[in-house]
BALOZA-947852 format. One record per atom (N, C-alpha, C): residue number from 1; residue in one letter; atom name; x negated, y, z negated. Coordinates in nm, 2 decimals, padded with zeros to 4 digits. Last residue first. Example, Ala and Ser with C-alpha at 12.3 -4.5 7.8 and 13.67 -1.06 7.14 Angstrom:
PAGU  num  residu  atome      xx      yy      zz
PAGU    2       S      N  -01.28  -00.22  -00.71
PAGU    2       S     CA  -01.37  -00.11  -00.71
PAGU    2       S      C  -01.29   00.00  -00.79
PAGU    1       A      N  -01.32  -00.57  -00.78
PAGU    1       A     CA  -01.23  -00.45  -00.78
PAGU    1       A      C  -01.32  -00.33  -00.78
END
This chain:
PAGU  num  residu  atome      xx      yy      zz
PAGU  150       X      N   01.51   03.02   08.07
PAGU  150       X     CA   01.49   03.17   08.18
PAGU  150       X      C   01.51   03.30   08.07
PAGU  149       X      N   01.60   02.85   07.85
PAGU  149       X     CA   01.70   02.90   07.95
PAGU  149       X      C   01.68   03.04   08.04
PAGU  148       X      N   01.37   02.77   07.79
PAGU  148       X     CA   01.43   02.64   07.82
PAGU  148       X      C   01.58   02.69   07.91
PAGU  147       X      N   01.03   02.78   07.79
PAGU  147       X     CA   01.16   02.91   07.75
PAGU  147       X      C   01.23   02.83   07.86
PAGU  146       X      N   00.80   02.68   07.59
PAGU  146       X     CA   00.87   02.65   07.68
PAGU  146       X      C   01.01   02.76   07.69
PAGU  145       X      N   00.47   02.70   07.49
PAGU  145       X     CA   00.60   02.78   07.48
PAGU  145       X      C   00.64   02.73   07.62
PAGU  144       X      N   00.27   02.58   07.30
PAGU  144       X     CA   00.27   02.53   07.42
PAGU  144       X      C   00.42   02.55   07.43
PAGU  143       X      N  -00.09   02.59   07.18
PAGU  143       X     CA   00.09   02.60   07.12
PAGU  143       X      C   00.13   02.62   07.28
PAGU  142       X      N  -00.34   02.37   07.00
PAGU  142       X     CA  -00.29   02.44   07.14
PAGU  142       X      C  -00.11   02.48   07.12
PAGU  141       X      N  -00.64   02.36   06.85
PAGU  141       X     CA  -00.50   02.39   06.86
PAGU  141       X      C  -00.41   02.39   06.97
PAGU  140       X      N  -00.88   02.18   07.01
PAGU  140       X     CA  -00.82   02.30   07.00
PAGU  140       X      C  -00.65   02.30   06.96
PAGU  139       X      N  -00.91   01.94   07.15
PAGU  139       X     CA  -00.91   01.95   07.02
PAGU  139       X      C  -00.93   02.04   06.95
PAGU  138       X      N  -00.81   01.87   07.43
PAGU  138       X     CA  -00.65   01.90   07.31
PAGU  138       X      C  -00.75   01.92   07.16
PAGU  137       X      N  -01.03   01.77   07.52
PAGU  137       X     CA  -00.93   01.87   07.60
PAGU  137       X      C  -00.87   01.96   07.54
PAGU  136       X      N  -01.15   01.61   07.41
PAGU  136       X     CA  -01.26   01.74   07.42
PAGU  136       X      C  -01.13   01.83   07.51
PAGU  135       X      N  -00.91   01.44   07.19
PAGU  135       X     CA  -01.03   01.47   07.33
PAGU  135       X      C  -01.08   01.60   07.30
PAGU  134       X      N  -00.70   01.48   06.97
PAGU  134       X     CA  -00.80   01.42   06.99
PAGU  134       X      C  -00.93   01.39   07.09
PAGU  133       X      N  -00.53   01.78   06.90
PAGU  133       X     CA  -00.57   01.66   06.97
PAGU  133       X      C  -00.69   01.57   06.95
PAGU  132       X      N  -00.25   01.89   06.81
PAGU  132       X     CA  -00.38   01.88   06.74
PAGU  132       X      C  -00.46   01.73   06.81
PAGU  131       X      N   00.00   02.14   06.87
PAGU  131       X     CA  -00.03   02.02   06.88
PAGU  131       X      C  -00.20   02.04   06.82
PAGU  130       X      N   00.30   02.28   06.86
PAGU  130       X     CA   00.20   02.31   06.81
PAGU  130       X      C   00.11   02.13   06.82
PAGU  129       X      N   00.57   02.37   07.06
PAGU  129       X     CA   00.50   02.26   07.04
PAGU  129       X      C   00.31   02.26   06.96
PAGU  128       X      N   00.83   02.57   07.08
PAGU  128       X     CA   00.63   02.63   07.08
PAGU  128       X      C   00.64   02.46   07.04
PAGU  127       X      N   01.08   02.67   07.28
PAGU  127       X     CA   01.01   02.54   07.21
PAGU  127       X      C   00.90   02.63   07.15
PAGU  126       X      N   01.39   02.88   07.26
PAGU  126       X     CA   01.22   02.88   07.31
PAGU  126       X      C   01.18   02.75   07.19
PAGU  125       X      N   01.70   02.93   07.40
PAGU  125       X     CA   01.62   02.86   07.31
PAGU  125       X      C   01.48   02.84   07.36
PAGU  124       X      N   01.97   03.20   07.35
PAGU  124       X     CA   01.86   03.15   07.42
PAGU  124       X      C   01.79   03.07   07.35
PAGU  123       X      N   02.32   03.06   07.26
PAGU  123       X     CA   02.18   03.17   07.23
PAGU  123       X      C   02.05   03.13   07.36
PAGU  122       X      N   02.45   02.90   07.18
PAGU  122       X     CA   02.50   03.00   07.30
PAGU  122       X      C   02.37   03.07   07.35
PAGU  121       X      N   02.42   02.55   07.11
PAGU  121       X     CA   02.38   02.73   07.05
PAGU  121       X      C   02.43   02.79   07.21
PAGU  120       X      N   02.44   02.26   07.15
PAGU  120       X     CA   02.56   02.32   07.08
PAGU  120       X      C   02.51   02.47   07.06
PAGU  119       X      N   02.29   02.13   07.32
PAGU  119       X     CA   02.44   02.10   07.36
PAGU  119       X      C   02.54   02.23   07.26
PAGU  118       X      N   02.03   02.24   07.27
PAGU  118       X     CA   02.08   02.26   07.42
PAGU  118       X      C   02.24   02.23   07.40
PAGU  117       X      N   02.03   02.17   06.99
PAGU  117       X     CA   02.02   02.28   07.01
PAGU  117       X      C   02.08   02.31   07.18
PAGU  116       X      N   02.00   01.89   07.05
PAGU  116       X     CA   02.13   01.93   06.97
PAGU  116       X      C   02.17   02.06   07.00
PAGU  115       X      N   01.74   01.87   07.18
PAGU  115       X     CA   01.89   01.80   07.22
PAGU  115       X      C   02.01   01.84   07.14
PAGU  114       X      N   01.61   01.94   06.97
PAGU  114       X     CA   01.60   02.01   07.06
PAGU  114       X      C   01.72   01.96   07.13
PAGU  113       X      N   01.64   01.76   06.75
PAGU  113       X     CA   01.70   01.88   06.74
PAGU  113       X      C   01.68   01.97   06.88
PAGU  112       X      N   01.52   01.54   06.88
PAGU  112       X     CA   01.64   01.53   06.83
PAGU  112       X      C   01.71   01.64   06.79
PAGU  111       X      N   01.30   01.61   06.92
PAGU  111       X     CA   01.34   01.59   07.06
PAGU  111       X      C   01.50   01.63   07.01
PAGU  110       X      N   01.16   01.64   06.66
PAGU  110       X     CA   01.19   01.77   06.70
PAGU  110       X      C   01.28   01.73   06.87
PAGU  109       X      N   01.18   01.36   06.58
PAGU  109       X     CA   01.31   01.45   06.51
PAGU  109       X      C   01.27   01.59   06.61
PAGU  108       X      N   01.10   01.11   06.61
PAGU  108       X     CA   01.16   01.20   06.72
PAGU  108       X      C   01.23   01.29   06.62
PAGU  107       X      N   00.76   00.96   06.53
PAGU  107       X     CA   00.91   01.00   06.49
PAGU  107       X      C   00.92   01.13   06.63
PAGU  106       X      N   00.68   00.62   06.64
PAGU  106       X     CA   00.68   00.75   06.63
PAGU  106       X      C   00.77   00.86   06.62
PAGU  105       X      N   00.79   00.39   06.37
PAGU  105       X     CA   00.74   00.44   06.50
PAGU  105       X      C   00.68   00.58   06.50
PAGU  104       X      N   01.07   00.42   06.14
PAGU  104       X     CA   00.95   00.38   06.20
PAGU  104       X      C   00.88   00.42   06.36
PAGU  103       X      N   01.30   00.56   06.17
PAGU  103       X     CA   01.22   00.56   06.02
PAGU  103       X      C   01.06   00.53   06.07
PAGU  102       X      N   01.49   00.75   06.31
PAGU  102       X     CA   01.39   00.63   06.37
PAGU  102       X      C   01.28   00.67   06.24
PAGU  101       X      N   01.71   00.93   06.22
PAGU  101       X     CA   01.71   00.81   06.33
PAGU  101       X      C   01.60   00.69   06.34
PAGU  100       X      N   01.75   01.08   05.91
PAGU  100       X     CA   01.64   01.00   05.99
PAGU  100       X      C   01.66   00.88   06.09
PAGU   99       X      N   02.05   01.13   05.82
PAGU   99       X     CA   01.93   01.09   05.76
PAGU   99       X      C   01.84   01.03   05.91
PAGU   98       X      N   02.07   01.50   05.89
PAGU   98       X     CA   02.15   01.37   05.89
PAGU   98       X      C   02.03   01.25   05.86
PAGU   97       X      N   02.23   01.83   05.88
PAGU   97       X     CA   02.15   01.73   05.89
PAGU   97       X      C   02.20   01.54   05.84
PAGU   96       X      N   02.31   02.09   06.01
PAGU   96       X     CA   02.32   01.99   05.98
PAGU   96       X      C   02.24   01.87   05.97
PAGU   95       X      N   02.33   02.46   06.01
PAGU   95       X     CA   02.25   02.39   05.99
PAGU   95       X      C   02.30   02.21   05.95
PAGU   94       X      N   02.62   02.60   06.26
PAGU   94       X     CA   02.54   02.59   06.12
PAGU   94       X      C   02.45   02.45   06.15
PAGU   93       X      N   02.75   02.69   06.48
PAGU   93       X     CA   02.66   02.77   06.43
PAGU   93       X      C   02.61   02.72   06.31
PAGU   92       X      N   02.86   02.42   06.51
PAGU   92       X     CA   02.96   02.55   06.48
PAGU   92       X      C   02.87   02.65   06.45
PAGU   91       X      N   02.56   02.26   06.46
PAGU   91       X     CA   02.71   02.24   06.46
PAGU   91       X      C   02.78   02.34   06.47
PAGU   90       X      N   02.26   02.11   06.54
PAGU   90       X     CA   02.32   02.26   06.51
PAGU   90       X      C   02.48   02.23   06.56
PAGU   89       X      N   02.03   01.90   06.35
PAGU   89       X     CA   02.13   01.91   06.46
PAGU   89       X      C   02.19   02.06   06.42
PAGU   88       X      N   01.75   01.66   06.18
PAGU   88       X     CA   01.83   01.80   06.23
PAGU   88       X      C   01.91   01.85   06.36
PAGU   87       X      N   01.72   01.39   06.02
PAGU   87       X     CA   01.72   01.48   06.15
PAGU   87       X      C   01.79   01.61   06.18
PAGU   86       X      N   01.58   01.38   05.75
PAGU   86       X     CA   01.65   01.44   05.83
PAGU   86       X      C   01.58   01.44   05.94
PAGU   85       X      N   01.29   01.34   05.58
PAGU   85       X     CA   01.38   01.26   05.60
PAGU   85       X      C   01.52   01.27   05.64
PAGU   84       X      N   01.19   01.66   05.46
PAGU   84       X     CA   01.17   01.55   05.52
PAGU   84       X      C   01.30   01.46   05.52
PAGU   83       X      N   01.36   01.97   05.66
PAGU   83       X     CA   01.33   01.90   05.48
PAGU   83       X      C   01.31   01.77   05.57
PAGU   82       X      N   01.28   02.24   05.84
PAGU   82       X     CA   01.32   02.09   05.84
PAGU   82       X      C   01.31   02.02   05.66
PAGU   81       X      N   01.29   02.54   05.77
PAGU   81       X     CA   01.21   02.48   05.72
PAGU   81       X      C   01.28   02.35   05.72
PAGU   80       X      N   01.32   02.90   05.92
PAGU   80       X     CA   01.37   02.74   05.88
PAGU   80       X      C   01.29   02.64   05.89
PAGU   79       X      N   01.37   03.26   05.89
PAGU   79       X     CA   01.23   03.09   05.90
PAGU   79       X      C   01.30   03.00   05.85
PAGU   78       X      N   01.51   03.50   06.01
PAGU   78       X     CA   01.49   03.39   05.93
PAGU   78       X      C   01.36   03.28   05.99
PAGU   77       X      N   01.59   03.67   06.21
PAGU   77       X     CA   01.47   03.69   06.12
PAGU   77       X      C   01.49   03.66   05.99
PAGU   76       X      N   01.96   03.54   06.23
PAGU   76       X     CA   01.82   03.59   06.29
PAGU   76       X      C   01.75   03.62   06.14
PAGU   75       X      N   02.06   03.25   06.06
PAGU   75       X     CA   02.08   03.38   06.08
PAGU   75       X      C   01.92   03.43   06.16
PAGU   74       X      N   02.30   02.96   06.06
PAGU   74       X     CA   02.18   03.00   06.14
PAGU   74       X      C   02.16   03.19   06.09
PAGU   73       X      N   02.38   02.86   05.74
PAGU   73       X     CA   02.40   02.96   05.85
PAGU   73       X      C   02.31   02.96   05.89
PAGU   72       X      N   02.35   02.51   05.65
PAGU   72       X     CA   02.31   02.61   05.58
PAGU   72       X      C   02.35   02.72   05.74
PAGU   71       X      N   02.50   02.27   05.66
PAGU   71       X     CA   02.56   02.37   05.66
PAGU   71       X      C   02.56   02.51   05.63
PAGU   70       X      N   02.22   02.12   05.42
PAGU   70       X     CA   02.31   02.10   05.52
PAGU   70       X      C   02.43   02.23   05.53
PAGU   69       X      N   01.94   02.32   05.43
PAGU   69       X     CA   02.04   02.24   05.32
PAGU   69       X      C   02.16   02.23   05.44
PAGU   68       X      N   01.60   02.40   05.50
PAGU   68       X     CA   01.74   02.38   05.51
PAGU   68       X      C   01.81   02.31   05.45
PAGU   67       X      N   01.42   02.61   05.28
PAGU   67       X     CA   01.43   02.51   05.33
PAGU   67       X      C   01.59   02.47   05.39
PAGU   66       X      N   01.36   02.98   05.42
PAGU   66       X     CA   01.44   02.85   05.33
PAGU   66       X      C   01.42   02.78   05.39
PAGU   65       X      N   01.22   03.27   05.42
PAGU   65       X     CA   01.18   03.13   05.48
PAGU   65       X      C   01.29   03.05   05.36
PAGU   64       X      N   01.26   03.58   05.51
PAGU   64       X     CA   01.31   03.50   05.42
PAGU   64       X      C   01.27   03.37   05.50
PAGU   63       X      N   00.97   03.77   05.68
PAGU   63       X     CA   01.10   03.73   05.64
PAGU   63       X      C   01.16   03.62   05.56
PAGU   62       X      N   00.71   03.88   05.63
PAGU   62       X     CA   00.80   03.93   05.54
PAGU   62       X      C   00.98   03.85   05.59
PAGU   61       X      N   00.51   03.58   05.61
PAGU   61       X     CA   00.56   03.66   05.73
PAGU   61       X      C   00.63   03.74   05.57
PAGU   60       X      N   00.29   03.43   05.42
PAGU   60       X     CA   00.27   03.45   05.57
PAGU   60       X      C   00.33   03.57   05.62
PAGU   59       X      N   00.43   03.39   05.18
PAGU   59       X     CA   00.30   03.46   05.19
PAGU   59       X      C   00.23   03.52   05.32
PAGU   58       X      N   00.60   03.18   05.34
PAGU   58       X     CA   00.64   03.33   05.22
PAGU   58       X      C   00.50   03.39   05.24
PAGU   57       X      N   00.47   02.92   05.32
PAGU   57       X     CA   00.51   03.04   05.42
PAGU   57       X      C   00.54   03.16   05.41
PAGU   56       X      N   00.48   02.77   05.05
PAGU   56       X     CA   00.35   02.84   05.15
PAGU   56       X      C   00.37   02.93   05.27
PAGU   55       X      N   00.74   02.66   05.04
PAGU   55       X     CA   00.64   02.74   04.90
PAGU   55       X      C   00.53   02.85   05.00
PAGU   54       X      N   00.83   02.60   05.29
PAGU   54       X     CA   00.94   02.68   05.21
PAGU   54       X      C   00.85   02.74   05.11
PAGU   53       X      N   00.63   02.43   05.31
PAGU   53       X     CA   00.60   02.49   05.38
PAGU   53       X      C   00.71   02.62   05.33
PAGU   52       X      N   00.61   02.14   05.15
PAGU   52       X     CA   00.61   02.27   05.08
PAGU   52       X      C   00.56   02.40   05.13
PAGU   51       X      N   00.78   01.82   05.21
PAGU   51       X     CA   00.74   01.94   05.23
PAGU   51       X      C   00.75   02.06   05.17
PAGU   50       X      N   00.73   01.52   05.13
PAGU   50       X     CA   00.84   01.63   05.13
PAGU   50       X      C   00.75   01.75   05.18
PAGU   49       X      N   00.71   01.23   05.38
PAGU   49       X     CA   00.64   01.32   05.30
PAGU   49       X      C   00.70   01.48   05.26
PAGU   48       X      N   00.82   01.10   05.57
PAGU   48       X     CA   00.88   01.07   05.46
PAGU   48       X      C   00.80   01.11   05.35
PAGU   47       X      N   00.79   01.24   05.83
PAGU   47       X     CA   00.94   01.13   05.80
PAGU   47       X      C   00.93   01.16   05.63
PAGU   46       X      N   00.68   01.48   05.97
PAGU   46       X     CA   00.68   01.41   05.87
PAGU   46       X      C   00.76   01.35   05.86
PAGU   45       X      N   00.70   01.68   06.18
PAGU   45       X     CA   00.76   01.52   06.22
PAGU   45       X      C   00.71   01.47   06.08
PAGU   44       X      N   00.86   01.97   06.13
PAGU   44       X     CA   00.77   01.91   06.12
PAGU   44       X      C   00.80   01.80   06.11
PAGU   43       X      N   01.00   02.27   06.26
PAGU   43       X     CA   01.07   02.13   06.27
PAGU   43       X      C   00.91   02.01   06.30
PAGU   42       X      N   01.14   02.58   06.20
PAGU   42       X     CA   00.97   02.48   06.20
PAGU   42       X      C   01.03   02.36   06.17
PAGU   41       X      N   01.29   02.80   06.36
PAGU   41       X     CA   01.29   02.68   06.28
PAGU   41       X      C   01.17   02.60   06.26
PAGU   40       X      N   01.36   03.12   06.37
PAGU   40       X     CA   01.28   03.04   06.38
PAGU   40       X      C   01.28   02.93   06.28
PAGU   39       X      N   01.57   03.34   06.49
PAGU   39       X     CA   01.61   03.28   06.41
PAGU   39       X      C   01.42   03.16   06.48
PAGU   38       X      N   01.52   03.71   06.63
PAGU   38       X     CA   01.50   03.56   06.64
PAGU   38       X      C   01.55   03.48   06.49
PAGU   37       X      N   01.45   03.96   06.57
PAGU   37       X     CA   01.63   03.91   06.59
PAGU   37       X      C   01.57   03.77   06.67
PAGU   36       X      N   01.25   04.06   06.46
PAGU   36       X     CA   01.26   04.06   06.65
PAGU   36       X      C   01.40   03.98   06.68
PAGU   35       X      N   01.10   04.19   06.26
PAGU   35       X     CA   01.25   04.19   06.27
PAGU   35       X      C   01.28   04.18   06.47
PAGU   34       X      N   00.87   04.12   06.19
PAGU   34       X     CA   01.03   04.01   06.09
PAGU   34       X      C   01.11   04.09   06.13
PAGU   33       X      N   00.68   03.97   06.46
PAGU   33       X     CA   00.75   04.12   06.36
PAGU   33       X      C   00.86   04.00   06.26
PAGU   32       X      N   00.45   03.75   06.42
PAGU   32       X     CA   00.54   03.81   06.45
PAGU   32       X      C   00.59   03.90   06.38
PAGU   31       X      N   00.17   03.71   06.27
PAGU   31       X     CA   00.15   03.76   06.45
PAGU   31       X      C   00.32   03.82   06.46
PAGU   30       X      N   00.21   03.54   06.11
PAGU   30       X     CA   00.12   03.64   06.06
PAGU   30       X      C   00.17   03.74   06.18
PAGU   29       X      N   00.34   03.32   06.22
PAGU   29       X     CA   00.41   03.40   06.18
PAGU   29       X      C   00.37   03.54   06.11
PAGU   28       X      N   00.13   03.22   06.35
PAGU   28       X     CA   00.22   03.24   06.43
PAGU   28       X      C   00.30   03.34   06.32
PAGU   27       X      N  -00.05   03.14   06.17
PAGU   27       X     CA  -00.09   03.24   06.21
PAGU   27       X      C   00.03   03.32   06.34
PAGU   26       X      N   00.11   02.95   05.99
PAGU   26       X     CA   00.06   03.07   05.95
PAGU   26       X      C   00.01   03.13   06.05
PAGU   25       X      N   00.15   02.75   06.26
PAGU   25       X     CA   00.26   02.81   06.17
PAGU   25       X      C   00.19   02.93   06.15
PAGU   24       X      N  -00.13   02.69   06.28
PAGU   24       X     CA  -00.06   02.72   06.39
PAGU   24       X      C   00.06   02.81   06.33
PAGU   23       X      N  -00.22   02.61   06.01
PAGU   23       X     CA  -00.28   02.68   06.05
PAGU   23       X      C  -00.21   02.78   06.16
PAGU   22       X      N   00.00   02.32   06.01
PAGU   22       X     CA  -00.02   02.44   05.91
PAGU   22       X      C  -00.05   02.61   05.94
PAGU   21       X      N  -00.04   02.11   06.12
PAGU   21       X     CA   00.00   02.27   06.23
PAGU   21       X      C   00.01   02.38   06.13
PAGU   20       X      N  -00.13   01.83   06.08
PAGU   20       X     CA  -00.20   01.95   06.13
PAGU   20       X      C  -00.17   02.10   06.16
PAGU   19       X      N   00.12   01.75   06.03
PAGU   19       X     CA   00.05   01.81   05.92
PAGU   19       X      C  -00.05   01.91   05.95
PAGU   18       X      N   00.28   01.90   06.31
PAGU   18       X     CA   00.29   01.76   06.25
PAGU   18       X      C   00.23   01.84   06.14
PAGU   17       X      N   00.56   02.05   06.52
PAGU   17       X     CA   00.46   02.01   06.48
PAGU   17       X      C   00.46   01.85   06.38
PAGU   16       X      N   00.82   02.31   06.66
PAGU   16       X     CA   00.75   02.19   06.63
PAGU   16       X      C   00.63   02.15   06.61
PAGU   15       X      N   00.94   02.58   06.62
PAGU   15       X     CA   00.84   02.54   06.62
PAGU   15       X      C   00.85   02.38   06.57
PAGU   14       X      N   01.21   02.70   06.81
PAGU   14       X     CA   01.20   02.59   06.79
PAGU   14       X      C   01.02   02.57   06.71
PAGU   13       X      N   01.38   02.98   06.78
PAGU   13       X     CA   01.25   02.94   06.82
PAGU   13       X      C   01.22   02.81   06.73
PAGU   12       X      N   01.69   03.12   06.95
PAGU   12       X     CA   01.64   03.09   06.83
PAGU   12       X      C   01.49   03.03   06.88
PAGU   11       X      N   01.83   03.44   07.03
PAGU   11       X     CA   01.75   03.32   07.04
PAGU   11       X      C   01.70   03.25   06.92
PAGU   10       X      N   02.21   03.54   06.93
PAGU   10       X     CA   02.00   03.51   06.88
PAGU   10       X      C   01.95   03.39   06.98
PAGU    9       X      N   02.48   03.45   06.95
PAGU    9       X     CA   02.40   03.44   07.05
PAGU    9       X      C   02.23   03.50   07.09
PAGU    8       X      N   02.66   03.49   06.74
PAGU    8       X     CA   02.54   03.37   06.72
PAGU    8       X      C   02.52   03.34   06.86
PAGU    7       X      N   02.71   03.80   06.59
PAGU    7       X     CA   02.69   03.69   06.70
PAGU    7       X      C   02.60   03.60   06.69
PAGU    6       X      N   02.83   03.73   06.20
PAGU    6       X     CA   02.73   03.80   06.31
PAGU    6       X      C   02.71   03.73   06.46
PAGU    5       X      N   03.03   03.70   06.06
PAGU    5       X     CA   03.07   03.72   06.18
PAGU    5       X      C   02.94   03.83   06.26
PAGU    4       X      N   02.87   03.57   05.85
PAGU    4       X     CA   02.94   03.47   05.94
PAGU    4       X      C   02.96   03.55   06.00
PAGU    3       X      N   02.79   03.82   05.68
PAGU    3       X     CA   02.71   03.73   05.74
PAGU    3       X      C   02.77   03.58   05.88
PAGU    2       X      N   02.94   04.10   05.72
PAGU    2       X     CA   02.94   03.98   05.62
PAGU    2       X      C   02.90   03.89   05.77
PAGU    1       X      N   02.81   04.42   05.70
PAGU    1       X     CA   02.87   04.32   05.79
PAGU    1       X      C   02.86   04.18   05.73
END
């Protein structure tokens, strides 16, 4: 079956994070099957540090991890890997990107793909927000699944 006319109504799985989530990642993907017909994106707020989560993930899960390249195909039991300085958005079923809304401050890129993802996938969409806190509340990992369409 040639790869564009697969349904592109997969859930896909938003992981968001920061440098901290390394740990969160690997052990999330240690934990899932590689074949649960999910598409999973790791959408790290680094602005302007590259990323070598496409080198270091591979060793984690058996499914194919790429970094994204614009126009790249959504496919299930995949891992997607934000490249820095993009924002990321979902078009006709493909991967787009675009250079970095807000260079300074605190960066919005996983809001900015999560808003893309609601306007433009058929699919079901799940957050995990991998977080690293600073109190005696949040200074546990904590992953924090949102299932956005029931």
């Amino acid at each position: 079956m040639d790869e564009k006319s697969v349904a592109k109504d997969f859930p896909i799985i938003c992981v968001g994070g920061s440098a901290g989530g390394l740990d969160a990642y690997t052990r999330l993907l240690q934990n899932l099957p590689s074949d649960m017909g999910v598409a999973i994106v790791i959408v790290n707020h680094l602005r302007t540090v590259a990323t070598l989560l496409h080198e270091i993930l591979p060793h984690h899960t058996k499914m194919p991890v790429e970094l994204i390249t614009e126009r790249l195909d959504i496919q299930p039991n995949h891992v997607f890997i934000i490249p820095e300085k993009r924002d990321l958005h979902i078009l006709d079923d493909e991967f787009r990107l675009k250079p970095i809304s807000k260079p300074r401050g605190w960066p919005d890129v996983i809001t900015v793909f999560l808003r893309s993802l609601t306007k433009n996938w058929d699919g079901k969409l799940i957050a995990v927000i991998v977080s690293v806190g600073r109190n005696r509340l949040t200074d546990k990992i904590g992953i924090m699944v949102i299932d956005m369409f029931g």
